[in-house]
GUKOL-146402 format. One record per residue (C-alpha): x, y, z; chain. Coordinates in steps of 0.25 Angstrom, whole numbers, always signed. Layout:
N
<<X, Y, Z>, 'A'>
...
//
This chain:
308
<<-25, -21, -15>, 'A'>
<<-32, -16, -3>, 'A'>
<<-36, -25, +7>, 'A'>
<<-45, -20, +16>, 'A'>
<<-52, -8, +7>, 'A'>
<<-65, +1, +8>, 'A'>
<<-77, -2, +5>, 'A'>
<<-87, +8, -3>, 'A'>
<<-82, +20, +2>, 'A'>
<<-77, +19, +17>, 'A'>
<<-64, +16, +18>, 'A'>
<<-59, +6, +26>, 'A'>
<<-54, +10, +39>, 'A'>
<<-40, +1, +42>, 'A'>
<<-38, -5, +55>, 'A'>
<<-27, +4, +57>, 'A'>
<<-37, +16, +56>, 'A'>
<<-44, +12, +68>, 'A'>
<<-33, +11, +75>, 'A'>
<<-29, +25, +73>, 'A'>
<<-44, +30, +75>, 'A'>
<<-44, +24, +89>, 'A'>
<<-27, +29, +92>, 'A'>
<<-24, +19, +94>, 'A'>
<<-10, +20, +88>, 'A'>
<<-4, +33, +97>, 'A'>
<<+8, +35, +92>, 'A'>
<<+11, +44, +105>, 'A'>
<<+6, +33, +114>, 'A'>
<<+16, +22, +107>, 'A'>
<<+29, +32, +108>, 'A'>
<<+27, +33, +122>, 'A'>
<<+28, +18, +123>, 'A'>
<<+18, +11, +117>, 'A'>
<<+3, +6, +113>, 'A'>
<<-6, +10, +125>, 'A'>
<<-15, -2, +131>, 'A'>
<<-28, +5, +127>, 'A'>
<<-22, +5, +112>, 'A'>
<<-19, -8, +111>, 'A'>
<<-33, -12, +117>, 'A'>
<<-39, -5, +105>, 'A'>
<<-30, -10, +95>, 'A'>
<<-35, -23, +100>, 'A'>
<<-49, -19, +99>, 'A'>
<<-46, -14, +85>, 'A'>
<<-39, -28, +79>, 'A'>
<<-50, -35, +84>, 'A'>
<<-62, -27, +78>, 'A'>
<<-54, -29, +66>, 'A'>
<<-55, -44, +66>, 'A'>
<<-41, -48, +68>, 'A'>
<<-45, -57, +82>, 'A'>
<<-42, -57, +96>, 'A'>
<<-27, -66, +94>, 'A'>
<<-22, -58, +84>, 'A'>
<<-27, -45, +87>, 'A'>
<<-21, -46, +100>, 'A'>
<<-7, -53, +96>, 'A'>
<<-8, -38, +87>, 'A'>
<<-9, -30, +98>, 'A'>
<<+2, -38, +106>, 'A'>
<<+11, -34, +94>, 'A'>
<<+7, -21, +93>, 'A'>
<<+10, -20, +109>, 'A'>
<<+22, -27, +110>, 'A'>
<<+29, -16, +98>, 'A'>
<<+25, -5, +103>, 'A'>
<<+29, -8, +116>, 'A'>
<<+43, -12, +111>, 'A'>
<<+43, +3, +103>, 'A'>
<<+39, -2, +88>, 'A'>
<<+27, +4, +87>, 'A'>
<<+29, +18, +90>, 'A'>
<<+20, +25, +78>, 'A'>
<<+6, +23, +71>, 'A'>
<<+15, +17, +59>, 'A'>
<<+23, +6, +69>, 'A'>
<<+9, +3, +76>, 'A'>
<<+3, +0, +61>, 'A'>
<<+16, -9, +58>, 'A'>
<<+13, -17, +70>, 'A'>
<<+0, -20, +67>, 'A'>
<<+2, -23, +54>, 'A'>
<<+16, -34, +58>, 'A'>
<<+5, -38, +67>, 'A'>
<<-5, -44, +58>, 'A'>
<<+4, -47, +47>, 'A'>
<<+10, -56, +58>, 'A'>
<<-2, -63, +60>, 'A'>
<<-5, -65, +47>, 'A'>
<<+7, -72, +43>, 'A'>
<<+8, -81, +56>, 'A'>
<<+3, -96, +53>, 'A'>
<<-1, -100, +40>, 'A'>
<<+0, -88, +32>, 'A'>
<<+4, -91, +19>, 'A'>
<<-6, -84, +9>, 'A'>
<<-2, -89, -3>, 'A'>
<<-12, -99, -10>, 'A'>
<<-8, -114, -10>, 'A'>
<<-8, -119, -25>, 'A'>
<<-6, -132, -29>, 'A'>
<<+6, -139, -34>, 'A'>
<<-2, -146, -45>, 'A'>
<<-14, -138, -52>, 'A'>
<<-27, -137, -49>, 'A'>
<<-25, -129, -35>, 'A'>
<<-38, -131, -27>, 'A'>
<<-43, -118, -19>, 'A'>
<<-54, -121, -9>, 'A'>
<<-63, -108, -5>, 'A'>
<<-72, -109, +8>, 'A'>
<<-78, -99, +17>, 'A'>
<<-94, -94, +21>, 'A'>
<<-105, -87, +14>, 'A'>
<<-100, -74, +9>, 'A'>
<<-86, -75, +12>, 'A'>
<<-82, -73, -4>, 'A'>
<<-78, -85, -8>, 'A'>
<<-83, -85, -21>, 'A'>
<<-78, -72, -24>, 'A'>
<<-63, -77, -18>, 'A'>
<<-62, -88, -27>, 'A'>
<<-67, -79, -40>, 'A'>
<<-54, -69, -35>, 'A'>
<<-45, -82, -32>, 'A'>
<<-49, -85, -47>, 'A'>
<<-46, -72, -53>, 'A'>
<<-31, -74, -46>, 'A'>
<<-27, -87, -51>, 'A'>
<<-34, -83, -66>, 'A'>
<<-26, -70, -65>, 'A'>
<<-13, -81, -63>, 'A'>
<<-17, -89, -75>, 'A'>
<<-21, -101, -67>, 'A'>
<<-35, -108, -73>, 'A'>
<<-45, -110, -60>, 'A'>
<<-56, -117, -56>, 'A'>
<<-67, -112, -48>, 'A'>
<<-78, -121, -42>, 'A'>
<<-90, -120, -36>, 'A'>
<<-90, -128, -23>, 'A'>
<<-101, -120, -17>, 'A'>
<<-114, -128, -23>, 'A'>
<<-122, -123, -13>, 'A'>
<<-126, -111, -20>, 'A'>
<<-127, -109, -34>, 'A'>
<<-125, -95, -34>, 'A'>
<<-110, -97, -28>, 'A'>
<<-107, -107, -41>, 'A'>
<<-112, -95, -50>, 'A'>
<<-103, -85, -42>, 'A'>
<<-92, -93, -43>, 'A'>
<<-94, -96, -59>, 'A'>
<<-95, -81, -60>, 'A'>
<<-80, -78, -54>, 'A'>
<<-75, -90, -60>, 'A'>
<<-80, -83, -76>, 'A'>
<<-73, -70, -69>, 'A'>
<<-60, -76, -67>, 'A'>
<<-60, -85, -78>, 'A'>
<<-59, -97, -69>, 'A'>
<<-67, -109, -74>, 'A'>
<<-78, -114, -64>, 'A'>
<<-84, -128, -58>, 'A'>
<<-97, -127, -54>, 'A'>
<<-108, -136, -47>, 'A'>
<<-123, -137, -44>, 'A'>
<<-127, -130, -32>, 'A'>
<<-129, -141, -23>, 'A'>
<<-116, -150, -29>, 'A'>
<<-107, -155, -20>, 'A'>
<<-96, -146, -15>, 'A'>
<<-85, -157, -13>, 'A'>
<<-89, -162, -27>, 'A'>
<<-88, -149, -34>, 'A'>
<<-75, -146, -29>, 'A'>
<<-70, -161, -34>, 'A'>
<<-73, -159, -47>, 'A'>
<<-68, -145, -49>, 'A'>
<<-54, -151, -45>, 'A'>
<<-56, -161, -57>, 'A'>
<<-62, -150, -65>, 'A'>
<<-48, -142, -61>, 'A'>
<<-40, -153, -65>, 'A'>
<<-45, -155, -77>, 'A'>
<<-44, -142, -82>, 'A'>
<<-31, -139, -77>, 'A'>
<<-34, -127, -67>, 'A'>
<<-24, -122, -57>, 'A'>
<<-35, -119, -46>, 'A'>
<<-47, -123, -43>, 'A'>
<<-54, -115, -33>, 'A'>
<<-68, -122, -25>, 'A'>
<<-77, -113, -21>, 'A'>
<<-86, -118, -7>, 'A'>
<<-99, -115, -1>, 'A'>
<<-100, -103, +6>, 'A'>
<<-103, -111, +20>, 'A'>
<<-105, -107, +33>, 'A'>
<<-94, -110, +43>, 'A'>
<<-104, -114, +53>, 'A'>
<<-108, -124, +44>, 'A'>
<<-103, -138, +48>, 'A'>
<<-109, -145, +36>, 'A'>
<<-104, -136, +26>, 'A'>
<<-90, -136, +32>, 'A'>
<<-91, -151, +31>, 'A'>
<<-94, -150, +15>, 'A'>
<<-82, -140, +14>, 'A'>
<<-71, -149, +22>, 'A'>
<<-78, -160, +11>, 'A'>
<<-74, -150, -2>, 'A'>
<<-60, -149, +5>, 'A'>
<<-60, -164, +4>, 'A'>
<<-64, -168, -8>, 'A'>
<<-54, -158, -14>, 'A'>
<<-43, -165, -8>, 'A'>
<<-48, -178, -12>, 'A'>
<<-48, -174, -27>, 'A'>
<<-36, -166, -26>, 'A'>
<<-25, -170, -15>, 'A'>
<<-18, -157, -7>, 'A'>
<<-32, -148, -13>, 'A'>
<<-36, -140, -8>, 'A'>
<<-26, -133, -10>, 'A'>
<<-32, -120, -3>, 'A'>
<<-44, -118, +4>, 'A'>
<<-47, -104, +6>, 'A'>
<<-56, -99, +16>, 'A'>
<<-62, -85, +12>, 'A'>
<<-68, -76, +24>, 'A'>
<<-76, -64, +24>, 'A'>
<<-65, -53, +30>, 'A'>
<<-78, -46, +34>, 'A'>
<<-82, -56, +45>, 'A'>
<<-72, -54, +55>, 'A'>
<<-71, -63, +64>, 'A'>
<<-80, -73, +59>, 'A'>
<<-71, -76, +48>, 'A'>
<<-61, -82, +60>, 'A'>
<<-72, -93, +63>, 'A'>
<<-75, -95, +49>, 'A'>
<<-60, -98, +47>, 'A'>
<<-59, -107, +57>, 'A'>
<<-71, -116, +55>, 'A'>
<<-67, -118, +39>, 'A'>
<<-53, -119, +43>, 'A'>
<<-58, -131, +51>, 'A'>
<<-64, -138, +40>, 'A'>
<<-56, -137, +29>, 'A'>
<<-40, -133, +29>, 'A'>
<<-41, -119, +25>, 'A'>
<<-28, -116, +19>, 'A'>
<<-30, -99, +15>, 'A'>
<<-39, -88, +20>, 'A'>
<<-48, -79, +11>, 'A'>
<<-53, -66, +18>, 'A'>
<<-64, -58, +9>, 'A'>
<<-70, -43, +9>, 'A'>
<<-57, -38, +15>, 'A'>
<<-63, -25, +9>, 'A'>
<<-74, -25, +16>, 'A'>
<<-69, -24, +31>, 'A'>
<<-58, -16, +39>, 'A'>
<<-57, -27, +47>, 'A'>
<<-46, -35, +42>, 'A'>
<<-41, -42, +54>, 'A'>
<<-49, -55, +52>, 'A'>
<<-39, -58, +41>, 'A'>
<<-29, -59, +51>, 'A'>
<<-37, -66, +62>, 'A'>
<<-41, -77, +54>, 'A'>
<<-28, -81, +50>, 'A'>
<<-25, -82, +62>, 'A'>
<<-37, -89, +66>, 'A'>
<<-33, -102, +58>, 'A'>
<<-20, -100, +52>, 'A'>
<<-22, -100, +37>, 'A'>
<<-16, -90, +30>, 'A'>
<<-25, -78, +21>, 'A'>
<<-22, -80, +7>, 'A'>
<<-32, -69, +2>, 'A'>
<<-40, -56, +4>, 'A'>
<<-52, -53, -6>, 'A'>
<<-54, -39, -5>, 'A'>
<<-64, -36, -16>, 'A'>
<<-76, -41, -24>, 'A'>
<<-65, -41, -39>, 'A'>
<<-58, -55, -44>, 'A'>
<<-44, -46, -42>, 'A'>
<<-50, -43, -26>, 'A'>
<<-43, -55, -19>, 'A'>
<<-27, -51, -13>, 'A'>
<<-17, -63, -9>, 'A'>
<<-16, -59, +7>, 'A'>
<<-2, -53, +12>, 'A'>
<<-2, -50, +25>, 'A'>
<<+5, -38, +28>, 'A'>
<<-3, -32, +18>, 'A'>
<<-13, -34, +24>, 'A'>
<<-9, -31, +37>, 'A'>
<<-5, -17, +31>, 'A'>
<<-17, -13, +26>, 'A'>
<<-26, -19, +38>, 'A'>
<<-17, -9, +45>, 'A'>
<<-17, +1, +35>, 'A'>
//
């Protein structure tokens, strides 16, 4: 599946593109020994356009530096291969692991938090579809009672999927919504149970006080639950999504990152950056409005086809 594709009809133009556009990569230049100063300068400017940040944009071009000046990167296809160890190094340094925490003893409980607009709701119907399409039974509930419309979004993806749903008045207690649907999960013998959150702003101090208070009264009911909590970003955001990180990562123990509407921007370097902003690993890309839209993230992969 492709990552980072076009939208409508304008093809997406890969950060590798623009690299060419501007020469950088002057495969004379590098035979007579190496990337030029004004080169690197503009590969710097490119990397940080494309939201990978300042420390790993400039640990890249270091790399890219010190090869080429040790004669590996002699041609536009050893300058590509550098780029690409690159980020695939800094995507796998730290916590990286993407694979999903499941619990030793059923139900596994899947915390999803992020803002307004980020695609939870969306995420957890995709998440669905993959356990269903695994023959697991889950349980979706609707832990953002703030609006009704998100309980009746939910309940749509959860009748798509086929996943049975816990819902609540708009107005309920979140905390108390999710502590039941970890009964209701038990009781009916499901394998995972996803909690859906309100859409809050990050800015928000008392709604990051109701979030770390969900986070706790699942793990009151359920010792060692959550056991993920999955913070979904807008990929379209840029640098934004590093505070945003940050911030939730501060109040509650985000344990996997979700980055959305991947097609919708060449500028996938914010993946990248915030990893490394709080070392936690990217466990998915959601690339797509279809249940099937949702890919388990390998990093050289997508290292290959930022640098495609």
């Amino acid at each position: 599946m492709r990552l980072l594709r076009k939208t409508g009809d304008v093809p997406k133009r890969s950060l590798w593109q623009r690299i060419k556009d501007i020469a950088v990569m002057d495969v004379s230049t590098i035979a007579r020994g190496g990337v030029s100063p004004g080169s690197l300068e503009q590969l710097e400017q490119l990397l940080l356009e494309a939201d990978f940040g300042v420390p790993v944009t400039l640990r890249l071009v270091e790399a890219v530096e010190r090869q080429a000046q040790r004669g590996f990167v002699r041609t536009q296809a050893e300058f590509q291969g550098a780029l690409v160890e690159g980020i695939v190094t800094a995507l796998r340094a730290g916590n990286s692991d993407a694979a999903l925490t499941l619990a030793p003893t059923a139900p596994t409980v899947i915390l999803v938090v992020g803002v307004n607009g980020a695609g939870k709701t969306t995420f957890i119907g995709k998440l669905s579809e993959r356990f269903r399409g695994q023959r697991k039974r889950v349980v979706v509930a609707a832990g953002d009672t703030f609006r009704a419309g998100a309980i009746d979004q939910l309940r749509v993806w959860a009748e798509r999927t086929g996943a049975e749903f816990i819902g609540a008045k708009p107005g309920a207690d979140p905390a108390s919504v999710a502590f039941d649907a970890i009964d209701a999960a038990i009781a009916r013998s499901a394998d995972v149970l996803i909690v859906d959150t309100a859409g809050r702003l990050h800015t928000s101090d008392a709604l990051m006080e109701e979030l770390k208070k969900v986070s706790r009264v699942i793990a009151k009911r359920l010792p060692t639950a959550p056991h993920e909590t999955l913070l979904v970003l807008d990929g379209t955001i840029g640098q934004n999504a590093i505070q945003q990180a940050r911030i939730f990562s501060s109040a509650v123990p985000v344990s996997g990152l979700v980055v959305t509407k991947l097609d919708g921007t060449a500028r996938g370097g914010v993946v990248v950056a915030v990893h490394e902003a709080i070392d936690v690993p990217v466990k998915f890309l959601s690339v797509g409005e279809g249940a099937a839209d949702l890919v388990s993230f390998d990093a050289l992969e997508y290292a290959r086809e930022v640098m495609e």
